[in-house]
N, C-alpha and C positions, 0 to 999 in steps of 0.2 A: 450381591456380586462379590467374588472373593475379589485376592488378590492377586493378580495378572499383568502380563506383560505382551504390550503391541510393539511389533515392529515395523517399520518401513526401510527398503530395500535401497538402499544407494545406488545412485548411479555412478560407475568406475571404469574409465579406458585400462583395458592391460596394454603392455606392450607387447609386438608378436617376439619372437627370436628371433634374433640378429647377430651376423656375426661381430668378430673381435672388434674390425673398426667399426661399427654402429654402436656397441655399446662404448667403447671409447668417445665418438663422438657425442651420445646421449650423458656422457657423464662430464663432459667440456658442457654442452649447454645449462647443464645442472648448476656448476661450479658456475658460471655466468648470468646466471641469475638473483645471483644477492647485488651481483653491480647493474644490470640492468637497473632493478630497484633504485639504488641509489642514484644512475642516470637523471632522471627524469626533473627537469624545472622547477617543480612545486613539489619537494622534497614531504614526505609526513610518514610517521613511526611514531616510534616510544623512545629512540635512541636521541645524542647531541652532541657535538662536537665539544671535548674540553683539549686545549690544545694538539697532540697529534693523533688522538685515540677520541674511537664512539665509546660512549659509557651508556649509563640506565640513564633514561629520564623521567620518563610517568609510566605508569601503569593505570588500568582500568579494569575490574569487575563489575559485572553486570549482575544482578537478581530480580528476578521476578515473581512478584504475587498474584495471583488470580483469586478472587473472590465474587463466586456467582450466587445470584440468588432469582432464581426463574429465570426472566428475561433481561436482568440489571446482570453488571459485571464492574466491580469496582476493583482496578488492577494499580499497584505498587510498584516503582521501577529504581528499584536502588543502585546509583554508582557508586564503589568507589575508587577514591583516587588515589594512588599511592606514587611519593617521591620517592625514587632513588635516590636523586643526584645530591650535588654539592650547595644547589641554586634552587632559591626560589621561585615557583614556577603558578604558571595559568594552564589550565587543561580548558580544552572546548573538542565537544564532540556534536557530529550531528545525528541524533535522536531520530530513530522512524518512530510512526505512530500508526495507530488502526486512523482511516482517514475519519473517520465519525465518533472520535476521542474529542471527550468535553475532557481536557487536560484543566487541574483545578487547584492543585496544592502544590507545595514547595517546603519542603526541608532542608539545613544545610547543619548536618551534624559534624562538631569538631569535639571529638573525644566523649565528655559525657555532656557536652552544649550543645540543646537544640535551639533551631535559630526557624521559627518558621514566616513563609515568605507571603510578601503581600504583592494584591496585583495593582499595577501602575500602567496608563500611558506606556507607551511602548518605548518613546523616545524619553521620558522621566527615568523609565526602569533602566534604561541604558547607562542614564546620566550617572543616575544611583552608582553602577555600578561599578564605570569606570573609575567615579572618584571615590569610591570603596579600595579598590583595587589601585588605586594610587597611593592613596592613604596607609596602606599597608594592611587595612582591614580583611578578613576571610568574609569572603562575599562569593552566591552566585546568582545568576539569570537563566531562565527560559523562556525561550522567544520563539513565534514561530517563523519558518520561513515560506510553508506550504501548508496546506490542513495535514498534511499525513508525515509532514518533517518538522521536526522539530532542533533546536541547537542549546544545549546546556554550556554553559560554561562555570569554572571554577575557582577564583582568582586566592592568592596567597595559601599556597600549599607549601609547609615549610620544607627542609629536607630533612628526610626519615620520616616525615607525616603523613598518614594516614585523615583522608577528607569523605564525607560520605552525603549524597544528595538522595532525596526522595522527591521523586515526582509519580501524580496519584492521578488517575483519571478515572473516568467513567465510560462505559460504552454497553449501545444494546447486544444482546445475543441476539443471532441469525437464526431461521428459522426455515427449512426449506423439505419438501420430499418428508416429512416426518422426523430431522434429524435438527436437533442444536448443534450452532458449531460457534468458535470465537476464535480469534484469529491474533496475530501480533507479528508486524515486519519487524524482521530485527537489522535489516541493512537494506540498501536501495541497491539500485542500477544507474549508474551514473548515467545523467541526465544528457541531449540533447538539443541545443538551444536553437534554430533555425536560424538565418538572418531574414530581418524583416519582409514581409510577404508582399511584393507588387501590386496585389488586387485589395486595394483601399477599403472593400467591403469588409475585410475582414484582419482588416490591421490593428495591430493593438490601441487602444486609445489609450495614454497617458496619463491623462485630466484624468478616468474614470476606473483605471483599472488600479489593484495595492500589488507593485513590482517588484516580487521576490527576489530575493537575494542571489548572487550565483553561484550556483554551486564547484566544488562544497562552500558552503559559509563560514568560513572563518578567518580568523587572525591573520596576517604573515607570519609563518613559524621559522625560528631560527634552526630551527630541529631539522633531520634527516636519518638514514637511516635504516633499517630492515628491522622488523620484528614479527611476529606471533599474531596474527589476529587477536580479534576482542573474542569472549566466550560470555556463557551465559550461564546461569542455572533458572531454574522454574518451577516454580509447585502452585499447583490450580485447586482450590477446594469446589465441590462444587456444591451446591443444596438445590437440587432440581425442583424438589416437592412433589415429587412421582418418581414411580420404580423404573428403572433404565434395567436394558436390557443386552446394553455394550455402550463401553469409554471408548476411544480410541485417539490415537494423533496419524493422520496421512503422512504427516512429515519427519517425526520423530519416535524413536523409541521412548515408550513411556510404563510406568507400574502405576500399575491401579490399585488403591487401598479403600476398602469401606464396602455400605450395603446399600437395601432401599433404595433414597434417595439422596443420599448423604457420600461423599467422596472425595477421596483425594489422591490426584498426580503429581508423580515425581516424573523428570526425565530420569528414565535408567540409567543413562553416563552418569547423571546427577551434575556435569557440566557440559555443553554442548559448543561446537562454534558457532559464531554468530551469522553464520553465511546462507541464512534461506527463513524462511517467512515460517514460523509456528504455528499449526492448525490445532483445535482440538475441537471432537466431536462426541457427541453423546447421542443415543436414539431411546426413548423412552418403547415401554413395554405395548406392543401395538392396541392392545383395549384400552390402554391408559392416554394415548397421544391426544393431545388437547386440541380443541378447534379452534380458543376462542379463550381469551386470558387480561384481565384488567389491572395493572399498577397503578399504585396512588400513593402520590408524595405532596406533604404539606411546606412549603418556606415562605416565611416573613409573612402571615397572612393570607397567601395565594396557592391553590391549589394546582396540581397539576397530573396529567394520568398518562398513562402510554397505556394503547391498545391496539392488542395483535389477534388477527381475527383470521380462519382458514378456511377461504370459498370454498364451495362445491367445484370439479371440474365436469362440466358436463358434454356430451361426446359430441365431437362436431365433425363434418367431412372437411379433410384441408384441402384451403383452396390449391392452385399452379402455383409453385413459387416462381419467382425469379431470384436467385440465387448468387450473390455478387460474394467472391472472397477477396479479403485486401489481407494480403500477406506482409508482415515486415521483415524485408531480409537485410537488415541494418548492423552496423557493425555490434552493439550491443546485443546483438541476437546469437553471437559464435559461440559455436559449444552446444551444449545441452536445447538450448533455448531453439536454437535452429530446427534440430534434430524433433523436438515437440512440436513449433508449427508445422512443419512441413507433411508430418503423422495425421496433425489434427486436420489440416487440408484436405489429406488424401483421405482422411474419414467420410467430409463432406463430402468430397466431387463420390466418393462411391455409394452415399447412402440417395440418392438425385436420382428420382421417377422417372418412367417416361412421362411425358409431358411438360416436365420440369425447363424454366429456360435456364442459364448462368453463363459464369465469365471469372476471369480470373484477374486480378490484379496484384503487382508487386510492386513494392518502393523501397527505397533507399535515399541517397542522394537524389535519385530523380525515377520518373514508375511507368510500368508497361501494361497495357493490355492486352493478352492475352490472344482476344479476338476485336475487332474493332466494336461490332455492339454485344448483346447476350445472342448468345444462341442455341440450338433444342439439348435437351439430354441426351444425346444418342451417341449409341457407344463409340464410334471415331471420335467426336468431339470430347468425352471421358477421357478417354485415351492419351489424344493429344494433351488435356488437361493434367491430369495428373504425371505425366513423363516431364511437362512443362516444373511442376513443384516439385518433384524428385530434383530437376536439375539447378533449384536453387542453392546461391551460398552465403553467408551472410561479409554483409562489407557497407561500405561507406555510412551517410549519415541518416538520420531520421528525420526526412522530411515529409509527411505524414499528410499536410493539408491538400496539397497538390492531388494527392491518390483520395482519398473524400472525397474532396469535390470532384474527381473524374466519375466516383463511383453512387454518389448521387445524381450525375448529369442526367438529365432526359426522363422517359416515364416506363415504366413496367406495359407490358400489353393489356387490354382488357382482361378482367377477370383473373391478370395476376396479380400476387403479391410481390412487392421486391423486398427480398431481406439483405441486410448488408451483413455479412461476419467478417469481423477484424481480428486477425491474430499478431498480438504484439507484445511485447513487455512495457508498453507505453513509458520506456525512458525517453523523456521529450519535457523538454523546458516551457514551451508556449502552450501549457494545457487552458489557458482562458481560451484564447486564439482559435483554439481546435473546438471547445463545447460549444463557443458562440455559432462556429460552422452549425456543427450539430443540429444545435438546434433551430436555425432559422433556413437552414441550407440543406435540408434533407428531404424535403419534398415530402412525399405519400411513404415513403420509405424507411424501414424500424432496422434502428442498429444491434446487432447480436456483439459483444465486445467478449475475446476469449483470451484474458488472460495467460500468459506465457512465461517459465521459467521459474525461480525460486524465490524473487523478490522482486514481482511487477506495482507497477505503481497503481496501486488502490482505489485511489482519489479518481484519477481518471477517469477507471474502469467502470468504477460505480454509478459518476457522473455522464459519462457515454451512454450507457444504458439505459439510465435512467431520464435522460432530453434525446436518447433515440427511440425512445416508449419500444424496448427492447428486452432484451435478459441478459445476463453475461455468466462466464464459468472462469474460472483459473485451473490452470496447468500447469500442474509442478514437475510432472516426473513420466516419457516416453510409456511407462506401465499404467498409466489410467489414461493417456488420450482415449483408448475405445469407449471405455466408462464414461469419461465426462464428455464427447465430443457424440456420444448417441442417443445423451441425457439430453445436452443442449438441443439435440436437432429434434429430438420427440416433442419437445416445450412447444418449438417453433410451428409444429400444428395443433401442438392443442392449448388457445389461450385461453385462460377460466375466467376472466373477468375483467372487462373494460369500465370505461365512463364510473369509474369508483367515488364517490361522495360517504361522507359521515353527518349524519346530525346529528347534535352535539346538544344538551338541555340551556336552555342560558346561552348566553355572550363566549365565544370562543377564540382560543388565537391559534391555530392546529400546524401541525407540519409535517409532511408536506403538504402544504395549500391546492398540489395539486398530485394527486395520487397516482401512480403510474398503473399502467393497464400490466394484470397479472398473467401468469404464466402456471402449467400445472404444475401443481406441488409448492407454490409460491404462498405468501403472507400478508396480508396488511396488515403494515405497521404504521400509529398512528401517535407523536406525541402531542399535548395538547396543554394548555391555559387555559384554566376554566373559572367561571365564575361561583358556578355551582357543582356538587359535587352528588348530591341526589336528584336520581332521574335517570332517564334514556339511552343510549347513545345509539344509531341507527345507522349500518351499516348500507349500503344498496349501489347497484350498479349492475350490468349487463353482461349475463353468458352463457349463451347470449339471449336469451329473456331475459325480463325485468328481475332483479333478485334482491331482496332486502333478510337481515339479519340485524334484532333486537338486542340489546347489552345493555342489564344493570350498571350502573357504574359501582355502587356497593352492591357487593352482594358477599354469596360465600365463597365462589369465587376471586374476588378483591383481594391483593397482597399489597401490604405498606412496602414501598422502595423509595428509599433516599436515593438519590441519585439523577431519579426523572427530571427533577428542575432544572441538572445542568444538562442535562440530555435536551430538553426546550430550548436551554437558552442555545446549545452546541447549534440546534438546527436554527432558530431565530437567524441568529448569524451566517449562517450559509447562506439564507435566504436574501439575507440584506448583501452579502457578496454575488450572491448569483443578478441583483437587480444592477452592481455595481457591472458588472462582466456584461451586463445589455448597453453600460452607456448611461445608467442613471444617474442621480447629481450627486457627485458628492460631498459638497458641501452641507447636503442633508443626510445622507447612509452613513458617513462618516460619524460624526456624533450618535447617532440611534445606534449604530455597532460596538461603539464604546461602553454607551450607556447599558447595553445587554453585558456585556464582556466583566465591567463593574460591580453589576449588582451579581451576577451568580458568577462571579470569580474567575472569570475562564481564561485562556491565554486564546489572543485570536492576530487578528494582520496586523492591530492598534492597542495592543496591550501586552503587556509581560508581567511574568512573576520574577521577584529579586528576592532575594533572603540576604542579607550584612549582619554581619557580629559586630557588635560598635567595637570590640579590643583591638587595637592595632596590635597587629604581631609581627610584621615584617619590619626590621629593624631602618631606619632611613638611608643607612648606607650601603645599604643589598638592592641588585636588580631585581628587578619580578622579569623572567623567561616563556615567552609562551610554549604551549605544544596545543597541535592539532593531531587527538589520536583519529587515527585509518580507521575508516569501516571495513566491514570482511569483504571482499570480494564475493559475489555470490557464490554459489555452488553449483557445478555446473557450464558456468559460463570461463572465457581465457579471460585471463586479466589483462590481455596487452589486445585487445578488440578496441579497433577505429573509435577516436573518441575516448575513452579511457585512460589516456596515455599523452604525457610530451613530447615535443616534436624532438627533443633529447634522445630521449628514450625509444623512440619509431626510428630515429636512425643507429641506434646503438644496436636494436633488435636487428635492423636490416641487416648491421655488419655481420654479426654474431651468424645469422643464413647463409649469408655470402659465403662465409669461409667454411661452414658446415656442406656447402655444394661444393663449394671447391675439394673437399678430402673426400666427399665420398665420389666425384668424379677420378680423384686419383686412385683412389680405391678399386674403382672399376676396370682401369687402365692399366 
């Protein structure tokens, strides 16, 4: 493969033409938006007040490493920090992560000192580091707050200093349709937090559940301000170990360098903003696509494998669906994001058989149906249907559980299926709250979860799906809804393989314990603890006859990957949190999560990485200043969308309208 250049296509509103006072007025709202900004109650930039003027405060650079090797991906995220000011300062940012990131190392480099970090207790690591950071010591932490978010912080950054943190993780490659892909959020969608739910079944339990932080999670900042988003740069090497036959990124302009199976991505800007989730994708040359692949990694004694194995799909007649859409038209949905579900909707109600039954459902703050139950495909009821999602618009809050359980209520008719598709950005704070639904509250009925906008949350998604014994897609960009929304709905009649088990030679500890029922074009992936490491492994499961598939665990086949043990221990932990999110004790998951977290090093709900330089460098008589730098705003989405925003800054926006109606009503007059 030479050297090449992929692009993807932005999405961009022009303006129409307008006369003199519209553009007058469009240039009033313009100039009104650096104070809107500064408006808003929980003030966060790079800027800080020194007497009557903003000056520089922090800055941040972002870089990114990829390094693939087959199915393993061991990726580098370097910040750094840089002081303007006059004052001694703390930077804290909040970190996305791929949500199945075994995050593992810590460096905190000051000039030519590297400082690397060890994992602690969570509240130890904290301890550390506050009184690091008291001390005057350069010290940081990484802690989590969610599996797919993470908060660094950076304490005594001198002024004019330059501070640089490394954090290293691990994560599998995706394998779907023929195609690798990896993935990296580089900003969220500010989250929605419900107030607690009436119906007791499904209230958070306290005792049992680890209570993430509110976002965002940080500091109180003395800071305020306007600035520049965060940016990024990125280079992926990859070592497939087979010839590809196309690199590409959905999301980003990217140059491709190398041959074979050997390669490497630049982004073309060489830096990019940080406002939308990084795809990258590779498809091997079609004689060469693997069915069927063994990793094996040795620590402290213990072996351990990941194996990914690619059914047969064999042809089936699909049954009646029943057809449920849960649409979120929530304030975080304005913009782009809107504009994508309501496409991918209208993909669904038009691709609906006869015989087909369905129904439509919307929520926000509070949700409607459509029709009172499902009812036939037939083209009045389309009709009605889709004029219904055409006329949606996106506004109040994300209250998500209420529309679930309406859309789980009751039973599909004989001999149909019911699928549920949910189109959301899953910005929503009570994602235990919701899976527990899921899973215990969904009756006969498989969740299809469709991913929405430029930086949906991951975790969710993949967790929806996977306790909806379901499939899910993401949607970035109004130009692929047809593509991914006729990919998803083909999957949904043809499923390749249910009731999936592995046996294993020897004593095993495998994850997931319970293997989700597949979909065409889909993978079992399997990581595992093993006692032995020659012998068998035996794949089998139903599709829908009986189907089994043999695997050496050595063979020639077999690749050595570092990485797999934390890849174990990453899902160990899930597992022992998913038991916590049923209600189990945790006065026993508790410890057993730690003790995983400990031995393969990982950052989890009960442990952190700190790095400290024992020098104290901040003098005793100097304040330490915090800053909480801004994530990007997605791409796509408005930034002043329900939710997002102080009630400061909603009534400042409001004035700013008012008086824009009022000149162009005088305008008219």
């Amino acid at each position: 493969m030479t050297e090449r250049e992929t692009r993807k296509p932005r999405l961009y509103r022009s303006l129409r033409r307008a006369g003199w006072a519209r553009r007058w007025l469009a240039g009033l709202l313009l100039s009104l938006l650096p104070l809107l900004a500064w408006a808003g109650e929980d003030p966060e930039g790079l800027m800080f007040r020194e007497g009557d003027q903003w000056v520089a405060s922090l800055a941040m650079d972002t870089s990114v490493h990829m390094q693939v090797h087959g199915l393993m991906a061991e990726v580098s995220v370097r910040q750094t920090y840089r002081n303007d000011s006059s004052q001694w300062r703390e930077g804290r940012y909040l970190l996305p992560l791929p949500e199945n990131a075994a995050v593992g190392a810590l460096t905190l480099r000051i000039g030519e000192r590297l400082v690397e970090g060890e994992i602690r207790e969570k509240q130890d690591a904290k301890a550390v580091y506050e009184a690091a950071a008291a001390a005057g010591q350069r010290a940081s932490l990484v802690s989590q707050n969610r599996p797919n978010l993470f908060q660094t912080a950076v304490a005594n950054i001198g002024p004019g200093e330059e501070v640089e943190i490394e954090v290293r993780y691990w994560q599998p490659v995706a394998y779907r349709d023929g195609v690798f892909s990896l993935g990296l959020p580089l900003t969220l969608t500010p989250r929605y937090l419900p107030d607690a739910s009436p119906d007791a079944s499904y209230a958070m339990h306290a005792t049992s559940l680890v209570a993430p932080e509110a976002l965002p999670a940080a500091a109180a900042s003395v800071d305020g301000g306007v600035a520049a988003g965060p940016t990024v740069a990125l280079v992926a090497d990859i070592d497939a170990g087979l010839p590809l036959q196309r690199i590409e990124s959905p999301t980003h302009a990217v140059t491709v360098f190398g041959h074979a199976g050997r390669h490497r991505v630049e982004l073309s800007n060489l830096v990019e903003a940080s406002d939308r989730d990084f795809v990258l994708e590779w498809e091997p040359v079609p004689s060469k696509a693997p069915r069927s692949a063994v990793f094996l990694d040795r620590v402290a004694g213990e072996d351990y494998a990941l194996l990914m194995l690619v059914p047969p799909t064999l042809p089936t007649a699909p049954l009646p669906r029943e057809l449920i859409l849960v649409i979120d038209n929530s304030g975080s949905m304005s913009g782009a994001s809107m504009a994508q579900a309501i496409e991918a909707a209208d993909r669904a109600l038009a691709r609906l058989r006869p015989g087909d039954r369905f129904n439509v459902i919307r929520f926000d703050d509070d949700f409607d149906l459509l029709f009172a139950d499902a009812v036939p495909a037939e083209p009045g009821n389309v009709a009605r249907a889709r004029a219904f999602v055409r006329s949606l618009r996106a506004e109040g809050g994300t209250e998500m559980l209420p529309a679930l359980v309406a859309a789980f209520a009751g039973h599909a008719p004989q001999g149909y299926l019911r699928q549920v598709v949910l189109a959301t950005d899953a910005a929503i704070g009570n994602e235990d709250q919701l899976l527990r639904l899921i899973e215990s509250g969904r009756g006969k009925s498989r969740l299809f979860p469709v991913g929405i906008g430029s930086a949906p949350n991951d975790h969710f998604l993949r967790k929806a799906a996977e306790l909806g014994r379901g499939t899910g897609v993401v949607v970035r960009d109004v130009n692929e809804v047809a593509e991914k929304m006729d990919g998803l709905l083909a999957r949904l009649d043809r499923p390749a393989m249910r009731d999936i088990q592995v046996d294993w030679p020897g004593v095993t500890e495998a994850y997931p314990a319970r293997i989700p029922d597949l979909y065409q074009g889909e993978a079992v992936q399997v990581v595992a603890r093993l006692d032995r490491v020659d012998g068998i492994a035996t794949v089998r499961g139903l599709a829908p006859q009986p189907w089994s598939r043999r695997l050496a665990l050595v063979s020639e086949k077999s690749v050595p990957a570092p990485g797999v043990a934390r890849l174990w221990g990453r899902a160990r932990i899930d597992a022992l949190e998913d038991e916590l999110r049923r209600g189990g004790d945790i006065e026993s998951l508790r410890p057993a999560i730690v003790d995983v977290a400990l031995r393969h090093g990982l950052v989890s709900s009960y442990t952190s990485l700190v790095a400290v330089d024992k020098t104290p460098a901040r003098p005793a008589d100097e304040m330490l200043a915090s800053t909480r730098l801004a994530n990007a705003t997605p791409a796509g989405s408005l930034a002043f969308a329900q939710g997002s925003t102080g009630w400061m800054r909603d009534l400042f926006l409001a004035a700013v309208l008012l008086l824009g109606s009022l000149l162009l009503l005088r305008v008219r007059t």
